[in-house]
C-alpha positions as CSV (number, residue, x, y, z in Angstrom):
1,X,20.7,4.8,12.8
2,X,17.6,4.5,15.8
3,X,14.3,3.3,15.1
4,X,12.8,5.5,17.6
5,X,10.3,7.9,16.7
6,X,11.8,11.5,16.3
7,X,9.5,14.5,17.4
8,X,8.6,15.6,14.6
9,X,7.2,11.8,13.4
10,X,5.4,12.1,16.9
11,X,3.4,15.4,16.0
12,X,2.6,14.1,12.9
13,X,1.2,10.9,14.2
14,X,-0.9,12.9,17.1
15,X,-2.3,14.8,14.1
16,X,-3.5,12.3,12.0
17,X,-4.8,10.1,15.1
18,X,-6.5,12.9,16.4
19,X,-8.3,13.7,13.3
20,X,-9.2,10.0,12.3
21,X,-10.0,9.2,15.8
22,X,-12.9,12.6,15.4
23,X,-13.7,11.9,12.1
24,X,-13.2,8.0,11.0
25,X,-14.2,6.0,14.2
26,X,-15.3,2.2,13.3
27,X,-19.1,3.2,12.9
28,X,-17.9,5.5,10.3
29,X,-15.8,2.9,8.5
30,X,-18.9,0.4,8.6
31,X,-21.1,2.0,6.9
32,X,-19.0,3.5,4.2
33,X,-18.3,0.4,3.3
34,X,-21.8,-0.5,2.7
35,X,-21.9,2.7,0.3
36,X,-21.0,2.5,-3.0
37,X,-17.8,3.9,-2.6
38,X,-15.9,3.4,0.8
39,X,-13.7,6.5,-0.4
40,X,-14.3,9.3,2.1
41,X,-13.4,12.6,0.0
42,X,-13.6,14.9,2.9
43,X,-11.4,13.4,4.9
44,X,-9.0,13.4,2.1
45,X,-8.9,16.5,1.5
46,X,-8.3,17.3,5.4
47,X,-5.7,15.1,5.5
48,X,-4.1,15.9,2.1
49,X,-4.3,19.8,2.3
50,X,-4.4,21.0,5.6
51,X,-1.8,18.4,7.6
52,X,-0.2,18.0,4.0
53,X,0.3,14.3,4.2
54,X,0.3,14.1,0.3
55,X,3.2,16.0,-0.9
56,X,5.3,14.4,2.2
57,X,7.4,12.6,-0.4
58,X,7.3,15.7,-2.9
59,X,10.5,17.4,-3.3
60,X,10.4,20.8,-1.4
61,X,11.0,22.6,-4.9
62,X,8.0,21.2,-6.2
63,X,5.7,22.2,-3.1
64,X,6.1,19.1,-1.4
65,X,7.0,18.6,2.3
66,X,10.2,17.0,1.1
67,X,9.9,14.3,4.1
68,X,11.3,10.9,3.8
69,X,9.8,7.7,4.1
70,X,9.9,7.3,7.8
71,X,7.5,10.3,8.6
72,X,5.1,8.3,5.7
73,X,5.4,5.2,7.6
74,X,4.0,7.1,10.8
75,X,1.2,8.3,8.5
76,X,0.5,4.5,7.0
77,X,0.8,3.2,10.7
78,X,-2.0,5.3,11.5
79,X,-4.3,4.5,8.6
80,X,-3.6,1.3,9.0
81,X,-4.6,1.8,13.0
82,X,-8.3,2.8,11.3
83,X,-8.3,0.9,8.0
84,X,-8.9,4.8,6.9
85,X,-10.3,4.1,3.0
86,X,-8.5,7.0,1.6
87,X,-5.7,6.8,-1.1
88,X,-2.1,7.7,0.6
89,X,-0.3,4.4,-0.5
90,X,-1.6,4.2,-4.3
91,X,-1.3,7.9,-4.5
92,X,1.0,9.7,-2.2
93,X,3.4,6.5,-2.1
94,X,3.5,4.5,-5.0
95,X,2.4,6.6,-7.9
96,X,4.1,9.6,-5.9
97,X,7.2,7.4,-5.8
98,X,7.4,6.6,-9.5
99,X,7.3,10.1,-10.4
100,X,9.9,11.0,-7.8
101,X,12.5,8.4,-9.5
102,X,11.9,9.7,-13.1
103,X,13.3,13.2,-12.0
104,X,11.8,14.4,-15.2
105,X,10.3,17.6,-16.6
106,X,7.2,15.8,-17.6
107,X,7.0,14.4,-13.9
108,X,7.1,17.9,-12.8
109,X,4.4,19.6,-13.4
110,X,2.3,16.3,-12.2
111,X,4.2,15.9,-8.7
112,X,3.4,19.6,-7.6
113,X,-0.2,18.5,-9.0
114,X,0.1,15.8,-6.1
115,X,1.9,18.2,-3.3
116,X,-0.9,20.4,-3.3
117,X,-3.8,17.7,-3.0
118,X,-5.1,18.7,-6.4
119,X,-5.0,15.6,-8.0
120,X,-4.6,11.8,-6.8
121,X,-2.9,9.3,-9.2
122,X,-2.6,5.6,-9.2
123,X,0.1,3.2,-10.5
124,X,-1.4,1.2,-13.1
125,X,-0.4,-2.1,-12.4
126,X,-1.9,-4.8,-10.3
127,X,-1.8,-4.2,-6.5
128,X,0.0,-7.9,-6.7
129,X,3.0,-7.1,-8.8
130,X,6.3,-7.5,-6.8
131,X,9.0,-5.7,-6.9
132,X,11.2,-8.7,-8.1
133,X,9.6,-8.8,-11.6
134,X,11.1,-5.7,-12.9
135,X,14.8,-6.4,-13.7
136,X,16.7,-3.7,-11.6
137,X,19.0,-2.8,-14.7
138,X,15.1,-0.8,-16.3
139,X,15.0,-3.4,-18.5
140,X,11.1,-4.4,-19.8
141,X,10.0,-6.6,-17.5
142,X,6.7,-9.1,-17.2
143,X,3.8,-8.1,-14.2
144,X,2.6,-10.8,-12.3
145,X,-0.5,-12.5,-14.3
146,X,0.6,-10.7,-17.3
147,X,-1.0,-7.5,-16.4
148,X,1.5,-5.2,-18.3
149,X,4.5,-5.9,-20.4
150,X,6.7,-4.4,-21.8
151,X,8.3,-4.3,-25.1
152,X,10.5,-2.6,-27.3
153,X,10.0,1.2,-27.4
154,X,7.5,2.3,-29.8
155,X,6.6,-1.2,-31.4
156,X,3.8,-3.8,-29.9
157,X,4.5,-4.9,-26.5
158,X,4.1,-8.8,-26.1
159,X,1.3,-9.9,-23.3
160,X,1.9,-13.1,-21.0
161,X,-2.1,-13.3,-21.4
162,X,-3.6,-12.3,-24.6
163,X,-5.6,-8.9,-24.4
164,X,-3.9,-7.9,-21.2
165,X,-0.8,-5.7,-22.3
166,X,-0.7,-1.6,-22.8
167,X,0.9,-0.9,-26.0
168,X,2.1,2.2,-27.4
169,X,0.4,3.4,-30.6
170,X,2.3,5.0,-33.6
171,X,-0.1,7.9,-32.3
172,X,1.7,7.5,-29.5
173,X,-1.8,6.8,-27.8
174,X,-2.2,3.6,-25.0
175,X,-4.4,0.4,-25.7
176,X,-4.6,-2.2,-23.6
177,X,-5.9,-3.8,-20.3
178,X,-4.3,-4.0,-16.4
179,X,-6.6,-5.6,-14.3
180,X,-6.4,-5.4,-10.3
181,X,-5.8,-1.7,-10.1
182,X,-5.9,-0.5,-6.6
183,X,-6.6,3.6,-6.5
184,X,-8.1,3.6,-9.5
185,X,-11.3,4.5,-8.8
186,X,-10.6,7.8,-7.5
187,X,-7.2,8.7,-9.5
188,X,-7.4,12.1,-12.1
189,X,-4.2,10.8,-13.6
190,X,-2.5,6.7,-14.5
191,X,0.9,6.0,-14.3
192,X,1.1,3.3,-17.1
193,X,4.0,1.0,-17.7
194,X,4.0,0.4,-21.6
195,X,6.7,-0.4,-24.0
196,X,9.5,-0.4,-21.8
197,X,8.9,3.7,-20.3
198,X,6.4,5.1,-18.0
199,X,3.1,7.1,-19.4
200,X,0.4,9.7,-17.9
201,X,-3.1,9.4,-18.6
202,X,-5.5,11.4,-17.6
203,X,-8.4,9.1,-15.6
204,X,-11.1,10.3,-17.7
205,X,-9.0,8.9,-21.1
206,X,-9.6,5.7,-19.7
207,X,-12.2,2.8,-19.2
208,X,-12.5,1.9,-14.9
209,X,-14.2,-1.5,-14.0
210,X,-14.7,-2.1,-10.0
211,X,-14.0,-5.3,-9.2
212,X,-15.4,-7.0,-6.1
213,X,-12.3,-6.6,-3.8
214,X,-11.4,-8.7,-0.7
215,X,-10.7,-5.4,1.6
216,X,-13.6,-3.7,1.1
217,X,-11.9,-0.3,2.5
218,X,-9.7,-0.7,-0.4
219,X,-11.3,-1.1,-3.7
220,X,-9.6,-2.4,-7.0
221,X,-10.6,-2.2,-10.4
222,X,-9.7,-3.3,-13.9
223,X,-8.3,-0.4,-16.2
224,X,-8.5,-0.6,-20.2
225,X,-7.0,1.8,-22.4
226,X,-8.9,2.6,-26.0
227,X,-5.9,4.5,-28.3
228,X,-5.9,7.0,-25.0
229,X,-3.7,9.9,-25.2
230,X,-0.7,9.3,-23.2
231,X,2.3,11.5,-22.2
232,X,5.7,9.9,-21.3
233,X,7.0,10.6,-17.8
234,X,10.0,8.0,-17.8
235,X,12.3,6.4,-20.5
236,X,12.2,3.1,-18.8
237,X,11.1,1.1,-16.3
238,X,13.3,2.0,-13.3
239,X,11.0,4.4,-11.5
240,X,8.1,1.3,-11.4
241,X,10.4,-1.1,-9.5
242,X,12.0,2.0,-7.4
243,X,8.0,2.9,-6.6
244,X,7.2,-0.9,-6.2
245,X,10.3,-1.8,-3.6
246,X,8.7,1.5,-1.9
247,X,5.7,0.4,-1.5
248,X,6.0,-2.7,-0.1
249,X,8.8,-1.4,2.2
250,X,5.8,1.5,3.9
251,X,3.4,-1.2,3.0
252,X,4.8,-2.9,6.5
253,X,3.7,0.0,8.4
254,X,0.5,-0.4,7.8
255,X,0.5,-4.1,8.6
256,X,1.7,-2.7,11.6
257,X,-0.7,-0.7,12.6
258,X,-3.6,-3.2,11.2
259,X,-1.9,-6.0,14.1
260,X,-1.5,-3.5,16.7
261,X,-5.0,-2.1,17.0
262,X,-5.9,-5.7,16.8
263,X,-3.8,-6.4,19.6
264,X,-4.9,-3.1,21.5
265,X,-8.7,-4.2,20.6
266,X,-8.8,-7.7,21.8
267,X,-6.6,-7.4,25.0
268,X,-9.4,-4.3,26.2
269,X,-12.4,-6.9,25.3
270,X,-10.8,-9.9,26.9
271,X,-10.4,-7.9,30.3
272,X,-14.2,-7.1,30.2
273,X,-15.9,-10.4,28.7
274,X,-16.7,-12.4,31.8
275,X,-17.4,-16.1,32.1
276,X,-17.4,-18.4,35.0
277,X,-17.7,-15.4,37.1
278,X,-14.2,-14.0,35.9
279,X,-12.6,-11.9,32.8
280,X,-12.0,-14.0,30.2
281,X,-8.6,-12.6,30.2
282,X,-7.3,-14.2,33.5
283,X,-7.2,-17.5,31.9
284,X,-3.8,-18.5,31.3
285,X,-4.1,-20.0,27.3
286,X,-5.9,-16.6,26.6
287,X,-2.5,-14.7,28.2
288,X,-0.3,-17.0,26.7
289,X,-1.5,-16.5,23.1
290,X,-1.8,-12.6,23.3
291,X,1.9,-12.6,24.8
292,X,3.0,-14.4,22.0
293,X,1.3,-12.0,19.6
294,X,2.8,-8.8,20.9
295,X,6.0,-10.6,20.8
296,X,5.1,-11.2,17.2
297,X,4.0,-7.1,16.9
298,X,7.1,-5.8,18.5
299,X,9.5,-7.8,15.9
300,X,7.0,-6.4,13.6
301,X,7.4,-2.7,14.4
302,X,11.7,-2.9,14.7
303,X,11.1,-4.8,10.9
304,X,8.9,-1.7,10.0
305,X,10.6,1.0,11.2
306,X,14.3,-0.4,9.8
307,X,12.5,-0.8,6.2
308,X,11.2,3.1,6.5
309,X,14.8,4.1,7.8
310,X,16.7,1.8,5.1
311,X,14.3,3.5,2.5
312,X,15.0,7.5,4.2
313,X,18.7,6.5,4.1
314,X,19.2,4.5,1.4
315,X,21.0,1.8,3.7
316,X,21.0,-1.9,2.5
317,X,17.2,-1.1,0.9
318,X,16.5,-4.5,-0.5
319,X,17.2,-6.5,2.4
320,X,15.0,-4.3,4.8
321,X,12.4,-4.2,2.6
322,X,12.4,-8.2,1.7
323,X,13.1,-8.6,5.8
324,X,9.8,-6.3,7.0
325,X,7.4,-8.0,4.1
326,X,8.3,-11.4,4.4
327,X,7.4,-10.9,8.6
328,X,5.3,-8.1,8.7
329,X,2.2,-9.5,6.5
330,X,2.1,-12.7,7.8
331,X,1.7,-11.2,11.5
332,X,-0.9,-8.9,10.7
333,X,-3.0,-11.7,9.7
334,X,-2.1,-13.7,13.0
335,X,-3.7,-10.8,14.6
336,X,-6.9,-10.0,12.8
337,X,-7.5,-13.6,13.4
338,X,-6.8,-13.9,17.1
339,X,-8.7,-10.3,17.3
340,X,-11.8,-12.4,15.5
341,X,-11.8,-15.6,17.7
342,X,-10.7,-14.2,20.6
343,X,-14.0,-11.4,20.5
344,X,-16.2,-15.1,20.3
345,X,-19.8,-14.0,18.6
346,X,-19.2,-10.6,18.2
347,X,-15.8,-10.9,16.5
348,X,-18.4,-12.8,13.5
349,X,-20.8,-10.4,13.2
350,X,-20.6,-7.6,10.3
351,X,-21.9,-4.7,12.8
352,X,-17.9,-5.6,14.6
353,X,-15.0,-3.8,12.7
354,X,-12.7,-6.9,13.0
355,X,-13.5,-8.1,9.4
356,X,-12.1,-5.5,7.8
357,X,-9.0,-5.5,9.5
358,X,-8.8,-9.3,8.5
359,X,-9.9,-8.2,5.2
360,X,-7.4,-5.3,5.1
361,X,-4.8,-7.9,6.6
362,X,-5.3,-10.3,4.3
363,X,-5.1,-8.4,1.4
364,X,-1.9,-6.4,2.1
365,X,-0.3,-10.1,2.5
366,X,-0.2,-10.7,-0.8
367,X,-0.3,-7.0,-2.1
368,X,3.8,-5.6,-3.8
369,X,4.6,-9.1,-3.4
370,X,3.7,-12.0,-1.1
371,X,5.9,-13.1,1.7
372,X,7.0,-16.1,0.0
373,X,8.1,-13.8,-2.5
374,X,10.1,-11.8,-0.3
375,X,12.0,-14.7,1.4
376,X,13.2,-15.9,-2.0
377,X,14.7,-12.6,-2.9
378,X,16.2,-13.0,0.5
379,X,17.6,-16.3,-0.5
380,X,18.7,-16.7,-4.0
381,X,21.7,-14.0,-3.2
382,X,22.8,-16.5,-0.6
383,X,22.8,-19.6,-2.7
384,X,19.7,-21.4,-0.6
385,X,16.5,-22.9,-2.0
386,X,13.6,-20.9,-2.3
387,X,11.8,-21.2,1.0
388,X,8.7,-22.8,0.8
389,X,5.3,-20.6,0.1
């Protein structure tokens, strides 16, 4: 095993920066923002079709790259590097993922759908559901806040919160609500957990709600369902927590690239801010917190880069991924905050980029699971008490 980047995971990064860094610089990001959808389409489609970063995880046979996860890390390092408002984690990762893990002929068709940019899809549950509340055996398992759950095939499912489960019809049809949806916005096709399997539905089947999200580059919205036609992809609940461990494995790659153009950011200001006649950076507290924070950044990127490689390999997948969430999260948001304080009055203002990268930080903390979350997984198999939140 190495952690180092191979060639081929270098080219890709210099392609993706080089096309964000001429088509996405912070001005860009700002004012999208401000839009009414941050999504930028074009530069979707750049990056989807022409360097082919959404059919990375697509088997070759169905027109994908047939890449693993560690050239996907590189691409969510980047986008993270740019808080790029594009869907490659809810699409090309997550619902991409799910589809992967059902292996079957009704995922097909859909997946090639994906490779070739044609069509984005999002996982429809909330973009706070850990991977640890789906039992690994399939079995139906309960979302976090009761956003889908699943019951017995065919019949009613039962909802932790009444009104907010997808059922299956005896149409076969979906009705329901998830709320928190993250992709939803812009996804042609849902990947529903219902009754115990996995469902398609086409976007336009369905009702989308924005919600007012926390990262504005990232927008979430509540999804009902109204007797929609549905087709089944999965016969259980497998794929969802094989996409959901996934996710939050990559998801630490773009923490990691959210702290380190933090890192990059502040330390080029802090040499040119003057006060008392000198850089602001020659003062000794200043050096001592920004060495301690690229301390932080480099445990960070080893934690990454073994949860991409435990994912490409299959290598002891649950611990990596529990190991690089449960540090990589909390460390981006050390470093959006340092990035704000340390820029003084600028860093506050809404014209500076650093709020979204605190925005972005803070909302990837507790996105696939929060790191409290992840530290328990990491103790219950070792007979310790749950660490504290």
């Amino acid at each position: 095993m190495t952690l180092l980047y191979s060639e081929v995971e270098e080219e890709l990064r210099a392609a993706v920066r080089g096309l964000l860094a001429d088509r996405h610089p912070p001005a860009t990001v700002i004012a999208r923002v401000e839009a009414a959808s941050p999504y930028d389409a074009d530069l979707w489609k750049t990056l989807a079709r022409d360097i082919g970063v959404a059919g990375l995880l697509v088997p070759e046979e169905l027109d994908g790259a047939g890449a693993t996860a560690r050239e996907a890390a590189v691409v969510l390092e980047e986008l993270g590097r740019a808080v790029t408002p594009v869907p490659f984690l809810t699409s090309s990762v997550l619902a991409t993922q799910a589809l992967v893990a059902a292996a079957t002929d009704a995922a097909a068709p859909l997946l090639t759908a994906l490779a070739t940019g044609q069509t984005t899809a999002a996982l429809a549950v909330s973009f706070a559901t850990s991977p640890y509340v789906f039992p690994a055996t399939g079995a139906p398992g309960t979302a976090a806040g009761g956003a889908v759950t699943a019951g017995t095939a065919g019949g009613a499912a039962s909802a932790g919160t009444a009104g907010e489960a997808v059922t299956v019809g005896a149409d076969g049809t979906l009705s329901g609500r998830v709320r928190a949806v993250a992709g939803a916005d812009v996804a042609d096709v849902l990947i529903v957990p219902a009754s115990g399997a996995l469902y398609a539905v086409d976007a336009a089947d369905a009702a989308v709600n924005p919600l007012v999200s926390l990262d504005m580059t990232r927008p979430v919205a509540d999804v009902t369902f109204t007797a929609a036609p549905a087709r089944r992809v999965a016969e259980d609940l497998e794929p969802l927590r094989t996409a959901l461990r996934y996710g939050a494995g990559l998801l630490a790659s773009e923490q990691l690239g959210v702290a380190e153009w933090c890192l990059t950011t502040t330390v080029a200001y802090v040499k040119e801010r003057r006060q008392f006649a000198r850089p602001v950076g020659s003062f000794q507290a200043l050096k001592h917190r920004l060495a301690d924070l690229w301390m932080e950044i480099v445990q960070a990127r080893a934690a990454a880069r073994n949860a991409a490689d435990a994912l490409a390999t299959g290598t002891d997948t649950d611990t990596a991924v529990a190991i690089a969430q449960a540090w990589c999260g909390t460390v981006a948001v050390h470093a959006a905050e340092e990035c704000v304080q340390l820029h003084g009055g600028i860093g506050m203002t809404w014209e500076h980029p650093a709020h979204l990268y605190l925005k972005r930080a803070k909302a990837d903390e507790i996105a696939l699971g929060t790191p409290a979350a992840h530290r328990t997984s990491l103790a219950t198999p070792a007979g310790l008490p749950s660490p504290p939140a």
